[in-house]
N, C-alpha and C positions, 0 to 999 in steps of 0.2 A: 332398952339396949344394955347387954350384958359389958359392960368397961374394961372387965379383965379379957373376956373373951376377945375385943373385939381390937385392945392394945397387942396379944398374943397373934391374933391372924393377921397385923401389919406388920407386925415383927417378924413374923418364919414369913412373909412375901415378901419382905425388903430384903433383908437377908445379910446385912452387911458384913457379917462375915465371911460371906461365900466373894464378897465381891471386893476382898483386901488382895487377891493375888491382882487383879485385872488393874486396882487402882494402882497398886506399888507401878506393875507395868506403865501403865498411862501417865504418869507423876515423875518417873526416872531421871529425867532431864531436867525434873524443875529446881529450882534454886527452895530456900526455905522459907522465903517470904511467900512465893509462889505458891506453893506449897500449901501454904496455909489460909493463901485466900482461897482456893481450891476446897479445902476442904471446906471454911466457911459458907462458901456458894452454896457446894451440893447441900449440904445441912440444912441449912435456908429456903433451896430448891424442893427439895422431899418435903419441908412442913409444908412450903405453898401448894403443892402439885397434893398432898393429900387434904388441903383445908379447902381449894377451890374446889376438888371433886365435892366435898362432902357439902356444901353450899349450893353448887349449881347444876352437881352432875344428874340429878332428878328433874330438873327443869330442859338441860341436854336432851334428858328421854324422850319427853313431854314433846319436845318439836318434832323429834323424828319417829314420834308415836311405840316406842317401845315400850314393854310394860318394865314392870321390875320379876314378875316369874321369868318374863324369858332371859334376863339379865340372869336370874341369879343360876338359869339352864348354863346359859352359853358361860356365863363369867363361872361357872365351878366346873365345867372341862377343862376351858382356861388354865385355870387354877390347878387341877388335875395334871395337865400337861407337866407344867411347871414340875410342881409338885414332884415327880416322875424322872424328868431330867436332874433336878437336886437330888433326889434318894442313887442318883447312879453316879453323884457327885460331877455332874456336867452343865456347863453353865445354859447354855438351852438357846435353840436362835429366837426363841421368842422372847427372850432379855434383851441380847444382844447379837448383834449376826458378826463375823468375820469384815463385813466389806465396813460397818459402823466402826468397829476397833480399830483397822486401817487407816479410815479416815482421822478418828483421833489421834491418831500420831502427828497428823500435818494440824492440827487446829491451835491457835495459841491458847486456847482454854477450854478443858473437858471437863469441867465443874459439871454444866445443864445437860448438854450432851456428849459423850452418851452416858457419863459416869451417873446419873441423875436419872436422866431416861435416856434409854428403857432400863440400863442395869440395874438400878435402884429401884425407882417407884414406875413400873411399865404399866401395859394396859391393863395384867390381873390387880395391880395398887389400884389402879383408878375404878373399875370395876367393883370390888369386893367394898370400896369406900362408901363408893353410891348403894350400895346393898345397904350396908350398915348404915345410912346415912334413911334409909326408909324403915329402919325400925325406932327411928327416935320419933317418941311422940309427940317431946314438946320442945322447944328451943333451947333449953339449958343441953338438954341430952345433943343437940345439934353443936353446939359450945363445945361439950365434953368430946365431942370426936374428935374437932378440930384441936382440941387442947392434945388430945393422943398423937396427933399430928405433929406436933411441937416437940412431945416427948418422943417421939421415932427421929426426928430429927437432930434431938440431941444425942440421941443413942447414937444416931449416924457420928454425928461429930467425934463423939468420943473413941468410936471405932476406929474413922480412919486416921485420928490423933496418934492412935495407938497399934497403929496396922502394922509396925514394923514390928514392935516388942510383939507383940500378938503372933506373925508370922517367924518369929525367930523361937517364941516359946510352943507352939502347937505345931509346925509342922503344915506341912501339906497334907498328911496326915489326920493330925488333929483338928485341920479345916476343911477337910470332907467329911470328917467324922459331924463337926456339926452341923454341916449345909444338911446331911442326912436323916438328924436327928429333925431339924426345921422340914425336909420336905415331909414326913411322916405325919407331923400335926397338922400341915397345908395339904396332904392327900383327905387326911381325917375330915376336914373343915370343909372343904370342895365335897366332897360326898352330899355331906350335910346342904351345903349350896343347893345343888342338883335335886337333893328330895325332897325338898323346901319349896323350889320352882316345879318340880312335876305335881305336887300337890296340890300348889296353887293352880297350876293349869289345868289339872285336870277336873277340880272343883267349879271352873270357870266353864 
């Protein structure tokens, strides 16, 4: 399992810079204590939601008889999709839909959802985990993923720590500029998913 690679595809999927205008909105109201258990949860929520995939999401497969080519078929359209809506700089209802962010407004806490899931770690995180969670041979590399998990979580932390100074210095502008620059490596990667699973399959 390639480490750098595979820290880089959770990072342009999570994407937390695309998702500081949605948080400022969602957080408006909150006080600064609030605030910051918020931000603590999601951080927390993202290493868990990608440490369980990568633990159990193979065994997931296993009951409901999916292989991992066809995973890594359907999870790099997915991903494609995504991918697709970020290069157009739009957030994608497969993140997030209109009626989810609605609801966030009336919840006393959107740390898990939706800020967490789906806007953060959705079904392409969970997906693309379990991929990468099948090319580790041997336990330490299983470790290593879930340790990536930790560090996307911190990345989160620090992000939406800093989501204000971040949106006052870059702009809406300069936050589509990056969501764009991430879906472009996330088109790249999905590609790569998809000829990965037809090979497999077709070898099969």
């Amino acid at each position: 399992m390639d480490t750098l690679k595979a820290f880089i595809t959770l990072l342009a999927l999570i994407n937390p810079f695309g998702a500081i205008p949605m948080f400022l909105s969602l957080t408006a109201h909150q006080s600064r204590p609030q605030l910051h258990r918020t931000i603590n949860t999601a951080a927390i929520a993202t290493a868990v939601v990608i440490g369980v995939s990568a633990l159990f999401g193979q065994t997931l497969l296993g009951i409901f008889g999916i292989s991992i080519a066809s995973l890594q078929v359907g999870g790099g359209v997915l991903l494609f999709l995504i991918a697709l809506n970020m290069f157009n700089a739009e957030p994608g209802r497969d993140r997030s839909t209109p009626e989810e962010a609605h609801e966030a407004t009336e919840r006393a806490s959107i740390a898990v959802v939706p800020l967490t899931i789906p806007l953060l770690a959705g079904p392409g995180t969970m997906s693309s985990v379990i991929i990468l969670s099948e090319n580790a041979r041997h336990w330490w590399q299983l470790a290593l993923l879930v340790l990536i998990g930790v560090a996307i979580g911190g990345v989160v932390w620090v992000t939406l720590r800093l989501a204000r100074p971040i949106s006052r210095l870059a702009g809406q502008t300069g936050l589509n500029i990056m969501t764009r620059v991430m879906g472009l490596v996330l088109a790249a990667l999905a590609v790569e998913f998809i000829a990965n699973g037809v090979r497999t399959l077709i070898r099969a």
